[in-house]
N, C-alpha and C positions, 0 to 999 in steps of 0.2 A: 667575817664581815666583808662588804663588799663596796670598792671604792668607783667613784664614777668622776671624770671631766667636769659635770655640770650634770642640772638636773632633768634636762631634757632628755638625756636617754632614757632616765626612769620612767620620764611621762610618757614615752614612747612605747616602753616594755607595759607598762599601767594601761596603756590602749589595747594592749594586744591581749591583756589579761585580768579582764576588769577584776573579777572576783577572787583575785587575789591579793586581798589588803591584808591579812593573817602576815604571809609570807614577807610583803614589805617591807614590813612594822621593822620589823629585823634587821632591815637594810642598813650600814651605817652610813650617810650621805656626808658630804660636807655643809656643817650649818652655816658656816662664811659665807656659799651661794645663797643667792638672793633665791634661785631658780631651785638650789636642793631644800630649802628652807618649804618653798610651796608644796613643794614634791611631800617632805614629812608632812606638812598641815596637813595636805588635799588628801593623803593613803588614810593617816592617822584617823581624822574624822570623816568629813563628807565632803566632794569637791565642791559644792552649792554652799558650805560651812564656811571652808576654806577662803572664799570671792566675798564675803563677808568680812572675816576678820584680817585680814592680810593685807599689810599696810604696802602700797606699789613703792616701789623704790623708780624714782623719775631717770635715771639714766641706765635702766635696764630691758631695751627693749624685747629680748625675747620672752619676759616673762608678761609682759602686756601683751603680746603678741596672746600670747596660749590663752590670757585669763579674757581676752575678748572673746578668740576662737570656744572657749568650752559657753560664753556666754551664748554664742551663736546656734551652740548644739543646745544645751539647756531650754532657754527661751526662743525659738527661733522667729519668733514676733520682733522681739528686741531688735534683730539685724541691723534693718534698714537705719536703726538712730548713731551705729559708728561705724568708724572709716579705717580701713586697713589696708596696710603695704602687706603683700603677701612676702613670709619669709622663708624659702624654699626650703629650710631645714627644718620647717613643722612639716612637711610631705608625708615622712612615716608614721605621725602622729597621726595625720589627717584621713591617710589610707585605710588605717587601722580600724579607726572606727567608723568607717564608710558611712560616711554624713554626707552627701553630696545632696541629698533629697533636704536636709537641715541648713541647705547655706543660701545667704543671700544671694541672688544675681550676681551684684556685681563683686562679693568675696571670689563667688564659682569663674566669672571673668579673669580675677586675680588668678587661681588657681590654675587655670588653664594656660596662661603663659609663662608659667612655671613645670607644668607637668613633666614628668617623660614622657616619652613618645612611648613605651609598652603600655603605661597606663592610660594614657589620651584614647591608643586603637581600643584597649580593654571595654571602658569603661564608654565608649558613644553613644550606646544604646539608654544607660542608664543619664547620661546627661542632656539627650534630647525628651524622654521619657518626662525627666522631671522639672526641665529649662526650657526646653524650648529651642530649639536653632532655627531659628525663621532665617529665609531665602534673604537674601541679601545685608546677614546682620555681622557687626565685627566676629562675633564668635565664629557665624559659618566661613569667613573670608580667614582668618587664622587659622582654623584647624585644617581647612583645606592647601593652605601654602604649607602646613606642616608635613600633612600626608603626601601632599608632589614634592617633597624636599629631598633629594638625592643625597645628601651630605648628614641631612639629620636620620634618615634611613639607614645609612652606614655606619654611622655612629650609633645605634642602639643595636645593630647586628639583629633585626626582628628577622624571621625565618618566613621566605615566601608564605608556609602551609601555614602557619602562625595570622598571615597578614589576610588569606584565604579564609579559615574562619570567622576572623573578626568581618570580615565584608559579607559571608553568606550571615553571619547571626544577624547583623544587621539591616540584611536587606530584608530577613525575614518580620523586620518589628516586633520580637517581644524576645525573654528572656528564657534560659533551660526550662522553669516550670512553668510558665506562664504568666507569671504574675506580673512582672514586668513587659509593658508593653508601649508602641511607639509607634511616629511615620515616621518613616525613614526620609532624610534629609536628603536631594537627587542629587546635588553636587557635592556632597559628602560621598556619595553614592560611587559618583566618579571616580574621587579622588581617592577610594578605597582602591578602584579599580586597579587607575596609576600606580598606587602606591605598590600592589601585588605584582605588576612585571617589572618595574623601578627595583625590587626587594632582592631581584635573582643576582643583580650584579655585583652587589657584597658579599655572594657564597664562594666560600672557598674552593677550590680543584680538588680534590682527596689523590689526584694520579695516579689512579685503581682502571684499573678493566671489567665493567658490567655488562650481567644482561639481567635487564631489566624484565620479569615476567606478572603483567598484570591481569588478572582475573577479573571475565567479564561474564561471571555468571549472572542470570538476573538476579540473585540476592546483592550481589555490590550497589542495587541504584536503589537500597532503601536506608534510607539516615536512622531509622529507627530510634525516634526521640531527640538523633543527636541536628545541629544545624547541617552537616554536613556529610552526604554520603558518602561511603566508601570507596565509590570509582573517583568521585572528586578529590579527595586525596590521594588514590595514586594516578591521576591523571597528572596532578600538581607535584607530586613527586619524581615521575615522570620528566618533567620538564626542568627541576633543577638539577637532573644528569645530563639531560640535552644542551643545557644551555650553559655546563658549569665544566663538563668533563670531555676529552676526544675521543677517548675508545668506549664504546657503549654499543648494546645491542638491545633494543625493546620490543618485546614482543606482547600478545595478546592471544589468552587462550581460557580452554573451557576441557572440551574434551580431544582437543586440538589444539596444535600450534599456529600459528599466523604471526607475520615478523610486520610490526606496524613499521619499522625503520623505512620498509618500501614504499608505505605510502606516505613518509616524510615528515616525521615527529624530529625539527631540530630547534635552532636558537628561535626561531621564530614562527613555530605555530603556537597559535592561544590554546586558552583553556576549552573553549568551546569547541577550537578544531577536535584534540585530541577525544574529547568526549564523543563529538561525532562518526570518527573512527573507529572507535571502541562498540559503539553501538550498530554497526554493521558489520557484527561477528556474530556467528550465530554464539547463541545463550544459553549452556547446558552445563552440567555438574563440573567442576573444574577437577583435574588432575595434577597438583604439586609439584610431581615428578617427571613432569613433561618440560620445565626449562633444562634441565641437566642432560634430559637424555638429546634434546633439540641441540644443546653444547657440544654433546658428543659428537652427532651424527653431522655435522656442520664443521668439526674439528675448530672450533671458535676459543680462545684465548681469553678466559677471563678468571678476573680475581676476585670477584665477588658477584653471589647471585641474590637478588631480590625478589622473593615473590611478594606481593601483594595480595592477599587473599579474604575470606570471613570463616565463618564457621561449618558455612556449605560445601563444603570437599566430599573426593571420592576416591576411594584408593582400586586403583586397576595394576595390577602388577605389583612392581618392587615399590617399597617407601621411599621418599624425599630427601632422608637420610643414605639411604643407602645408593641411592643417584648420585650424590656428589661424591660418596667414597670412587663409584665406580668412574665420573667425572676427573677427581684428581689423580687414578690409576692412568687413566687414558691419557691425559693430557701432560701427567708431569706436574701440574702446577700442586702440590703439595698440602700447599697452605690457601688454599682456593677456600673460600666462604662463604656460607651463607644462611640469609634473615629471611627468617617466615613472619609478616607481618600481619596478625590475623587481625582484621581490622573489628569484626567483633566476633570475640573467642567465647566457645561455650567449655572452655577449660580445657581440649585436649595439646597436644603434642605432638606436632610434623618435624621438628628438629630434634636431632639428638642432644638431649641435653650434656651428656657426659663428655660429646666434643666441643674443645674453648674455639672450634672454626664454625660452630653452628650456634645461631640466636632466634629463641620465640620469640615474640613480642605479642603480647594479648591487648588488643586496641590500641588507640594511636593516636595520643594528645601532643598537644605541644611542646611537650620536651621529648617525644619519639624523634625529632630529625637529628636532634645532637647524640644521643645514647647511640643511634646507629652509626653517626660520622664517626664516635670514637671507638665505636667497636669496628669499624673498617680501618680505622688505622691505627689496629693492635693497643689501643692505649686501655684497654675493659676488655 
């Protein structure tokens, strides 16, 4: 059997798994709660049964809280006739069953100044989609003080390339498959912007020695389905070595090297510089193995290498792999590393796998910047 606090975790877990009321049933809750007591009604029979026969106990508000909110999803006609304090501990419930298109205005108002700030960036697209953010409404002046917010930025630790996303899906108005779609709201637009260089200042130092090597064949400038191209991410990646770390070297290459450091990628060129950079290199099949041997021959000092790449390589000479062995012969540095970031992989293999100092990585979501922070400092 399985004991719970209250019943709201179950309704919680019951969100996330509607069609498992078999399993439930089994549950042994405490019937003393007012809240585990719905929880059996609503799995037992039907939650529509349940709002029926279940008599409210008047000094229990979290359970009037749920039994309004599921009226909201149910009948969403109904809304507008009650009134509700939002109570921030229905959020996992809420997320769960991602009703946001089912809630009245002004519940969706409630809910917004409650949100987290990962879910507010998440979700923009779908709450202007189906709400509305008209130019000068409370909604647009809150979300926007939220997004400039330096301290509430810090506090949810969102990751630059994280906050980069969320601003290109959105500027694009509609959603991965299409179905969802929007105008984009212009000072939301903005304050997506702000929020993106505001973001770098909460990243941590790793106190590592890079050379950053990004690939600018023309395969990186196509998104391919996704919001965001490949040089956009490591252009923004790029930038929170510039702006987070001291020793760093970035470079830009193809079937060549080019060191962009010369032409001044540090705390303060944008997004749009580096990209402009990037695009006055010539544009030809990239070679992997050309930051290691560029380490070499430059006798450059570093503990980690990055390449940035897709699935358009070319192998001329020695492998990627075998550059950094020949790398850490030369230099000494041993334990020298490094991440092939294929940004979309059609399944091969530039790292050796069998060594713990080299990592694939086959395309590059939102949680690629932590997986590589903890494998740069030995922690994976």
């Amino acid at each position: 059997s399985c004991k719970f606090d209250g019943g709201l975790y179950v309704l919680i877990i019951f969100s996330k798994f509607v069609n498992g009321d078999g399993v439930f049933k089994q549950f042994n809750t405490n019937p003393i709660l007012a809240s585990s007591l719905f929880i059996r009604l609503g799995i037992a029979t039907s939650l529509n049964n349940s709002k029926q026969d279940f008599i409210l106990p008047g000094n229990n508000l979290d359970i009037f809280e749920i039994l309004i909110f599921i009226d909201y999803i149910d009948i969403p006609q109904q809304a507008y006739n009650c009134k509700l304090t939002y109570n921030c501990k229905l959020w996992d419930f809420i997320k769960n069953l991602n009703v946001f298109r089912f809630v009245a205005d002004f519940v969706w108002s409630a809910l917004l100044r409650q949100m987290p700030m990962t879910a507010m960036i998440r979700n923009l697209g779908e709450m202007t989609s189906i709400h509305g953010l008209l130019a000068g409404s409370p909604e647009e002046r809150l979300i926007c003080d939220r997004l400039q917010n330096v301290q509430l930025l810090r506090h949810a630790r969102i990751h630059p390339f994280n906050v980069l996303v969320a601003l290109k899906t959105y500027a694009d108005g509609h959603g991965d498959r299409g179905r969802l779609v929007w105008i984009p709201n212009e000072e939301i637009l903005e304050a997506l912007k702000n929020a993106f260089y505001n973001s770098f200042q909460h990243v941590e130092s790793t106190k590592k020695r890079y050379l950053l090597a990004l690939d600018v064949s023309v395969s990186m400038s196509y998104a391919a389905g996704s919001h965001i191209a490949p040089n956009d991410a490591s252009a923004a990646m790029s930038m929170v070595v510039a702006r987070t770390e001291t020793e760093y070297h970035i470079v830009a290459f193809s079937n060549e090297i080019i060191s962009l450091r010369e032409l001044v990628i540090d705390e303060n060129t944008t997004l749009d510089e580096v990209l402009q950079l990037m695009q006055q290199i010539p544009r030809r099949a990239a070679d992997c193995a050309l930051p290691m041997k560029y380490a070499i021959e430059n006798d450059l000092d570093v503990d980690v290498f990055v390449v940035y790449t897709d699935c358009e390589t070319r192998k001329v000479g020695i492998q990627p792999s075998e550059a950094l062995r020949q790398y850490r012969e030369h230099s000494g540095i041993r334990d020298a590393k490094l991440i092939v970031v294929a940004m979309t992989s059609n399944g091969f293999t530039i790292a050796d796998p069998d060594d713990p100092g080299m990592l694939d990585m086959a395309g590059f979501d939102s949680a690629a910047p932590e997986v590589m922070r903890e494998f740069i400092l030995g922690n994976i």
